[in-house]
mmCIF file of the C-alpha atoms, coordinates in Angstrom:
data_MODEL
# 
_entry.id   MODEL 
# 
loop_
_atom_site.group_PDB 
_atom_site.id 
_atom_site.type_symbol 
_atom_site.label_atom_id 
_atom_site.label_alt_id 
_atom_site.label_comp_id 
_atom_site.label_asym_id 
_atom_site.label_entity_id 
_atom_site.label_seq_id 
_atom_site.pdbx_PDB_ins_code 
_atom_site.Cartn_x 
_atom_site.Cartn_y 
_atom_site.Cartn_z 
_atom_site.occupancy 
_atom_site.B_iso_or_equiv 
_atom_site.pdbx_formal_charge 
_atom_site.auth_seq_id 
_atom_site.auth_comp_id 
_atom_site.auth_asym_id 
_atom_site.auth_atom_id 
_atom_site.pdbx_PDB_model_num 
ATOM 1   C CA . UNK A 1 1   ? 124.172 -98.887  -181.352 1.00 0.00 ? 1   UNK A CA 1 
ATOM 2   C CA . UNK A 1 2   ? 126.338 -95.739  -182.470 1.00 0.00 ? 2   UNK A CA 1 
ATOM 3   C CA . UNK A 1 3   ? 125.641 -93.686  -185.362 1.00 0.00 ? 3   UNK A CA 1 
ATOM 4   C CA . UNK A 1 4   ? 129.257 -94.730  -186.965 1.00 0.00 ? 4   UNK A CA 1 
ATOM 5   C CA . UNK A 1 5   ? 128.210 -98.439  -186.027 1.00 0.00 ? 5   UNK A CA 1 
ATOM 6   C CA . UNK A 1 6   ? 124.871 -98.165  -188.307 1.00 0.00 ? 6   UNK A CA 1 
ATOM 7   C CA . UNK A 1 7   ? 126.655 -96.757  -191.609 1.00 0.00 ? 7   UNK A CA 1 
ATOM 8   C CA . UNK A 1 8   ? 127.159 -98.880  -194.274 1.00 0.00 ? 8   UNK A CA 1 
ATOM 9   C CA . UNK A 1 9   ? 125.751 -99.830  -197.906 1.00 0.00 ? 9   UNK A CA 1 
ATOM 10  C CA . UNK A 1 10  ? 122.413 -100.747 -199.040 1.00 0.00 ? 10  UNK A CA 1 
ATOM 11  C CA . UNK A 1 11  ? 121.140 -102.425 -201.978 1.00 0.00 ? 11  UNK A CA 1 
ATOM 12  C CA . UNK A 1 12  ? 117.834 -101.625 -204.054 1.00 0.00 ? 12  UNK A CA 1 
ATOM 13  C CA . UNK A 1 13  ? 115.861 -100.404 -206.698 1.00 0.00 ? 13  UNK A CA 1 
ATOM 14  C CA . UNK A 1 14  ? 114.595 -97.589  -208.070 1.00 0.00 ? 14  UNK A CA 1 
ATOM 15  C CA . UNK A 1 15  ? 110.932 -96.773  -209.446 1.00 0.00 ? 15  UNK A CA 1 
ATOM 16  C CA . UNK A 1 16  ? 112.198 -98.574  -213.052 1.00 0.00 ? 16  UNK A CA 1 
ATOM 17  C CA . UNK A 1 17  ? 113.067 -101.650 -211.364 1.00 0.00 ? 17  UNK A CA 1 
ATOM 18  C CA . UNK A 1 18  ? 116.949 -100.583 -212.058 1.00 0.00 ? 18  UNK A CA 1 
ATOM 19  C CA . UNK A 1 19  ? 119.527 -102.241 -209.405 1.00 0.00 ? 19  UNK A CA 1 
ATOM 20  C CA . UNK A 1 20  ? 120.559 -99.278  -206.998 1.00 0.00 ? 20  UNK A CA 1 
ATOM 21  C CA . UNK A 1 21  ? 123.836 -99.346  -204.642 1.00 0.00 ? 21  UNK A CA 1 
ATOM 22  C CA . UNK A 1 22  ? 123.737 -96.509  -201.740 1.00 0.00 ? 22  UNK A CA 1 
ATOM 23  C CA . UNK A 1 23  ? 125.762 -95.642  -199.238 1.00 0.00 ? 23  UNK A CA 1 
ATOM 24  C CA . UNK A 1 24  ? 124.024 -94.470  -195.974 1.00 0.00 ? 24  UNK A CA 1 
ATOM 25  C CA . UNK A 1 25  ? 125.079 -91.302  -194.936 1.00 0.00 ? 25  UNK A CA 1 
ATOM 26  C CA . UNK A 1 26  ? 123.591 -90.109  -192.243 1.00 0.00 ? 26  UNK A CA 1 
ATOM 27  C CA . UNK A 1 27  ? 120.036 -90.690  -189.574 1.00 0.00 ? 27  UNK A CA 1 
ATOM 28  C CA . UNK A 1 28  ? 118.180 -88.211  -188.240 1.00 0.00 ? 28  UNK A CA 1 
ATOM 29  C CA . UNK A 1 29  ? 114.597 -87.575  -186.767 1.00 0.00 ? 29  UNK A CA 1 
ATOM 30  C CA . UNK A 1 30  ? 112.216 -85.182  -188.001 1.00 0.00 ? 30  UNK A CA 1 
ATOM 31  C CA . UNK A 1 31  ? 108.897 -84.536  -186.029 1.00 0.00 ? 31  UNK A CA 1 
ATOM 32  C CA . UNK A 1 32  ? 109.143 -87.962  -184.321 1.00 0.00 ? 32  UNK A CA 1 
ATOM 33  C CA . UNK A 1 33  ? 109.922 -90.112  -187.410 1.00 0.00 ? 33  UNK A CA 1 
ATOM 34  C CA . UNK A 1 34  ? 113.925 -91.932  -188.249 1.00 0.00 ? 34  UNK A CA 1 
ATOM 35  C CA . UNK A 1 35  ? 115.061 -90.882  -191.688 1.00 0.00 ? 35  UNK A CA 1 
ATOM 36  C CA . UNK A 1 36  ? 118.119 -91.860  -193.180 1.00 0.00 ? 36  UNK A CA 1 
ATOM 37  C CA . UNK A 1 37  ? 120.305 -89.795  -196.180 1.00 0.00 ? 37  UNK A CA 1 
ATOM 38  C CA . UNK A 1 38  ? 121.271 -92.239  -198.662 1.00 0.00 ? 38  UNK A CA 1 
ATOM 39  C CA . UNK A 1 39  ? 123.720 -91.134  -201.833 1.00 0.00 ? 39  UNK A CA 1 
ATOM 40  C CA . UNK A 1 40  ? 125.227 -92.941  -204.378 1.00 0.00 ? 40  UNK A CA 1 
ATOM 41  C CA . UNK A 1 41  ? 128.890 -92.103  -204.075 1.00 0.00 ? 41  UNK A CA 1 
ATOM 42  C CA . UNK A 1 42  ? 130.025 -95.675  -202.863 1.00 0.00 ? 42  UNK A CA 1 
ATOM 43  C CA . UNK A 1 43  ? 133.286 -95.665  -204.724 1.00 0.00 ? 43  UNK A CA 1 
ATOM 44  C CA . UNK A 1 44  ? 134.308 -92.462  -204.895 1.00 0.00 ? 44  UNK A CA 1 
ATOM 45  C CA . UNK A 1 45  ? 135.806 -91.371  -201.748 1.00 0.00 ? 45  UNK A CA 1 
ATOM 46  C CA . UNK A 1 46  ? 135.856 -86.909  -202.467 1.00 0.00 ? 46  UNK A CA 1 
ATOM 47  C CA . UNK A 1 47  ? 133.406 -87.137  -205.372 1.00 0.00 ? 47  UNK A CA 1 
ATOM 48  C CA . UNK A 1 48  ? 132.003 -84.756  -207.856 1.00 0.00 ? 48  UNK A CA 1 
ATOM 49  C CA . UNK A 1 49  ? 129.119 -83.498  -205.924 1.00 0.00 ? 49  UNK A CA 1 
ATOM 50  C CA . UNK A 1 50  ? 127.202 -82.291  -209.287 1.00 0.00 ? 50  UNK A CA 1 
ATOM 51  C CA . UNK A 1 51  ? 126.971 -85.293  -210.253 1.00 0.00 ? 51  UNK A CA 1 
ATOM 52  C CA . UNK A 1 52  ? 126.044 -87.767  -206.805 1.00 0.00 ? 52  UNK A CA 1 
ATOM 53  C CA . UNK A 1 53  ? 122.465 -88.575  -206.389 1.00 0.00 ? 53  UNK A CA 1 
ATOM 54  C CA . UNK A 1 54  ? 121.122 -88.032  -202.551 1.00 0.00 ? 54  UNK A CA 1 
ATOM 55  C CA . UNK A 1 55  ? 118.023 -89.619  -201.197 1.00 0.00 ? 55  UNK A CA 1 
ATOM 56  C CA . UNK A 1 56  ? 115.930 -89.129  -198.174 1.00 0.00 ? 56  UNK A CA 1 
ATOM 57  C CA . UNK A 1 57  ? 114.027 -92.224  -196.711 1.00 0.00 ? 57  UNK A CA 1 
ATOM 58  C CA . UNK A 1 58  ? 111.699 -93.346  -193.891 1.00 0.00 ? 58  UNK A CA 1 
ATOM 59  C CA . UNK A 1 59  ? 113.259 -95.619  -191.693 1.00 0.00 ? 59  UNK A CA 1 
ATOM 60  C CA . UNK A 1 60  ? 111.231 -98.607  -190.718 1.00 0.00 ? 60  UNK A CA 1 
ATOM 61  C CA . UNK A 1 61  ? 111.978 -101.461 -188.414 1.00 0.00 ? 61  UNK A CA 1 
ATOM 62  C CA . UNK A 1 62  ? 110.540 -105.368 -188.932 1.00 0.00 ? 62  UNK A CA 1 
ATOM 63  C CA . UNK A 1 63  ? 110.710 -108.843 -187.949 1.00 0.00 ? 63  UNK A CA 1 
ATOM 64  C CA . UNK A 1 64  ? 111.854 -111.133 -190.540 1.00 0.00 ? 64  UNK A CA 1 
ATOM 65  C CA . UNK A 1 65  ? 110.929 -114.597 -190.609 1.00 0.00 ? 65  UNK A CA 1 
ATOM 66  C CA . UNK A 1 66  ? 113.561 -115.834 -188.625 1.00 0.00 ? 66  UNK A CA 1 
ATOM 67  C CA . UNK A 1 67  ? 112.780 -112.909 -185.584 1.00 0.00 ? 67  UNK A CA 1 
ATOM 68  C CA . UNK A 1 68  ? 115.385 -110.661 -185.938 1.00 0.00 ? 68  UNK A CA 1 
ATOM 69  C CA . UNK A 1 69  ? 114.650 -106.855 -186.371 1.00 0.00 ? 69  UNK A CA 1 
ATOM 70  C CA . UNK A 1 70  ? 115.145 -105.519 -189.513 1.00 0.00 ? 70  UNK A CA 1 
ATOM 71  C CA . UNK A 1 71  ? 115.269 -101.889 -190.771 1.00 0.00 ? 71  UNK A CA 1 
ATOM 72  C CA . UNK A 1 72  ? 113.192 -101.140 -194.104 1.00 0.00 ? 72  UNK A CA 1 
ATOM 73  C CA . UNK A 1 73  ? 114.035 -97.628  -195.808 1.00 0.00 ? 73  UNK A CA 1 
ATOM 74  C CA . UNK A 1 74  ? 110.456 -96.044  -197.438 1.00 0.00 ? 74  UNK A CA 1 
ATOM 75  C CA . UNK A 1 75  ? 110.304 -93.820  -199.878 1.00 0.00 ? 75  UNK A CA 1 
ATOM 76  C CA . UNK A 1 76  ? 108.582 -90.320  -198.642 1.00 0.00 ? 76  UNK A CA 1 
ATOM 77  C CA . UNK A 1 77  ? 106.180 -87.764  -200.904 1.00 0.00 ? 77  UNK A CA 1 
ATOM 78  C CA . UNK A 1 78  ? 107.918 -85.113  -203.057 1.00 0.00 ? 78  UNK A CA 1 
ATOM 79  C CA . UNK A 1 79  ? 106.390 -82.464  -200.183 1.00 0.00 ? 79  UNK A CA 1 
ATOM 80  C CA . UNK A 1 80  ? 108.000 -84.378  -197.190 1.00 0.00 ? 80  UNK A CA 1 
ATOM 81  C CA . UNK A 1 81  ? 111.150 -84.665  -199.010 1.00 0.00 ? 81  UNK A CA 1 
ATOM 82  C CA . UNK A 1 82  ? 111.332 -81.129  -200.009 1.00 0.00 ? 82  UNK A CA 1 
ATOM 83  C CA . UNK A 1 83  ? 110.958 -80.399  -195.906 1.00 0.00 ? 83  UNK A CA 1 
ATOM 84  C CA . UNK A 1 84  ? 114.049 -82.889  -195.687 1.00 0.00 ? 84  UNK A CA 1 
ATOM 85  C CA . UNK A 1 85  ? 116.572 -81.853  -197.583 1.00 0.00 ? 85  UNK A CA 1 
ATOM 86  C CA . UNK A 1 86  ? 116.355 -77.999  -195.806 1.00 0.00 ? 86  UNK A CA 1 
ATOM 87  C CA . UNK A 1 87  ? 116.054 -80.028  -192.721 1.00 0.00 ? 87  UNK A CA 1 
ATOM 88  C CA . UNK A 1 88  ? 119.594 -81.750  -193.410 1.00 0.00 ? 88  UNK A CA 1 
ATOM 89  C CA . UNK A 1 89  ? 120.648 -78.923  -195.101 1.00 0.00 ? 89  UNK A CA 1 
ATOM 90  C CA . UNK A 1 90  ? 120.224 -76.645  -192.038 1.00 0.00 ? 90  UNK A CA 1 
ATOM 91  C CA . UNK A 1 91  ? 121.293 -79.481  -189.454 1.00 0.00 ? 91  UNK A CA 1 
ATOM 92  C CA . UNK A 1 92  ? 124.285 -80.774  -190.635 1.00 0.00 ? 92  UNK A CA 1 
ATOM 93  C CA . UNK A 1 93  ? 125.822 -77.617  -191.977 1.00 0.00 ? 93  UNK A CA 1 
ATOM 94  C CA . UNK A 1 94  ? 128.527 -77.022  -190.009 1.00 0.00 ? 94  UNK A CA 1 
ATOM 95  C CA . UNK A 1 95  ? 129.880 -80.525  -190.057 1.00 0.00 ? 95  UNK A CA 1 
ATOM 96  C CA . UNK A 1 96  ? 131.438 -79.561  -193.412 1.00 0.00 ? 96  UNK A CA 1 
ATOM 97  C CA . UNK A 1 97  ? 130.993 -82.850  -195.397 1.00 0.00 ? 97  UNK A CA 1 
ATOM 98  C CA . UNK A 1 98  ? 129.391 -83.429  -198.116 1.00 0.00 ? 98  UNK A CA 1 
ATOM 99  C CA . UNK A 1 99  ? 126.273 -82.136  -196.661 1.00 0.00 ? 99  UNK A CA 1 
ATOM 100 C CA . UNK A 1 100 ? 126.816 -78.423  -197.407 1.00 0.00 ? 100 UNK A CA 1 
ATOM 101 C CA . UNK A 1 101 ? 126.419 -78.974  -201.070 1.00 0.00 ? 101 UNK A CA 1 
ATOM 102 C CA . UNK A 1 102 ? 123.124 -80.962  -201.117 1.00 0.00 ? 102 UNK A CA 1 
ATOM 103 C CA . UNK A 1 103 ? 120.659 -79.971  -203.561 1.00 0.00 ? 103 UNK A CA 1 
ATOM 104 C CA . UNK A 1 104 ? 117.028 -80.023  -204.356 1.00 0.00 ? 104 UNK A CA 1 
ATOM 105 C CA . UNK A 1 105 ? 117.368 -82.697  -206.836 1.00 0.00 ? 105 UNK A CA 1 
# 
């Protein structure tokens, strides 16, 4: 399965069981390990980047109950996602998207 093929929007919650709507930006690996960039700009197609919210999540894959492999996104400790964000940062610079003005939020 492509990259562009694998994009699309997720639904969760956060740490004060509050209904979250992300887009998926972006995989990558990092020392052997699927992450994914998640943000919250669903609607907005050239957004305010001050003001979107980016996550970084361990990717996970599962069997439901009916077989069928499902991915699972894991939140990762404030050290790992530190190491993360300067990982996406540094790799997906010169792409010129929305990347180039990530933050250590």
């Amino acid at each position: 399965m492509s990259e562009e093929e694998r994009l699309d929007i997720v639904e969760g919650v956060d740490e004060e069981g509050n209904r979250l709507i992300l887009r998926v930006n972006r995989y990558f690996f990092y020392n052997g390990e699927e992450y994914v960039l998640l943000s919250d700009d669903i609607e907005e197609p050239n957004p305010n980047l001050d003001e979107v919210m980016f996550y970084v999540m361990k990717v996970t894959e599962s069997v439901d109950e009916d077989g069928e492999e499902i991915e699972e996104f894991e939140p990762v400790e404030q050290e790992l996602m530190e190491q993360l964000i300067e990982v996406v940062k540094t790799n997906f610079d010169s792409d010129g998207d929305i990347l180039d003005e990530l933050s250590d939020e």
